[in-house]
ZAMARGU-4260 file (C-alpha; in steps of 0.2 Angstrom, whole numbers, plus 5000, padded with zeros to 4 digits):
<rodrens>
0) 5000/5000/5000 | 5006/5019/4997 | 5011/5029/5015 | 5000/5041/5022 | 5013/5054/5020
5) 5019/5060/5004 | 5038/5054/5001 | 5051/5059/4991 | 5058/5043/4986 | 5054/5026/4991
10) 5066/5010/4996 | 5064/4994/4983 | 5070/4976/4988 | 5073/4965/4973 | 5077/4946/4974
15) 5083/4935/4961 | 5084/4918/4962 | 5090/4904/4947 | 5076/4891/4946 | 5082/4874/4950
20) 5067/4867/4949 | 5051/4865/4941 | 5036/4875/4948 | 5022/4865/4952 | 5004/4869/4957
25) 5009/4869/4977 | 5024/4881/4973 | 5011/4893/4961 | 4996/4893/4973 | 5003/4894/4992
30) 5020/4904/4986 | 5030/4893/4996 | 5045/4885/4988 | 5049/4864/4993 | 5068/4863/4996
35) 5069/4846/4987 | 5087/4843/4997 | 5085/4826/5005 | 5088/4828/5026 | 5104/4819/5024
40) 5112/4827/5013 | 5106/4844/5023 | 5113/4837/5039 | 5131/4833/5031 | 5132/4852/5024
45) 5126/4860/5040 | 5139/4848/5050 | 5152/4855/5041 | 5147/4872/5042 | 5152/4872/5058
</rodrens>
């Protein structure tokens, strides 16, 4: 929505992300993205994060 108050200028925020996968109909109704990294493989990258 536009501020009450008139503004000079406004901030934008811009995200770009490469599409690694396919959008399904989940995906294009909700807006949420599935992270389709199996837990294993998540556990190992966080375990050597640390």
């Amino acid at each position: 929505s536009s501020p009450e108050e008139d503004r000079d200028h406004y901030h934008w925020h811009i995200e770009i992300m490469p599409k690694l996968t396919k959008v399904a109909g989940f995906e294009w109704g909700t807006g949420f993205y599935i992270n389709p990294t199996p837990p294993e493989e998540a556990a190992e990258y966080l375990r050597e994060a640390r």
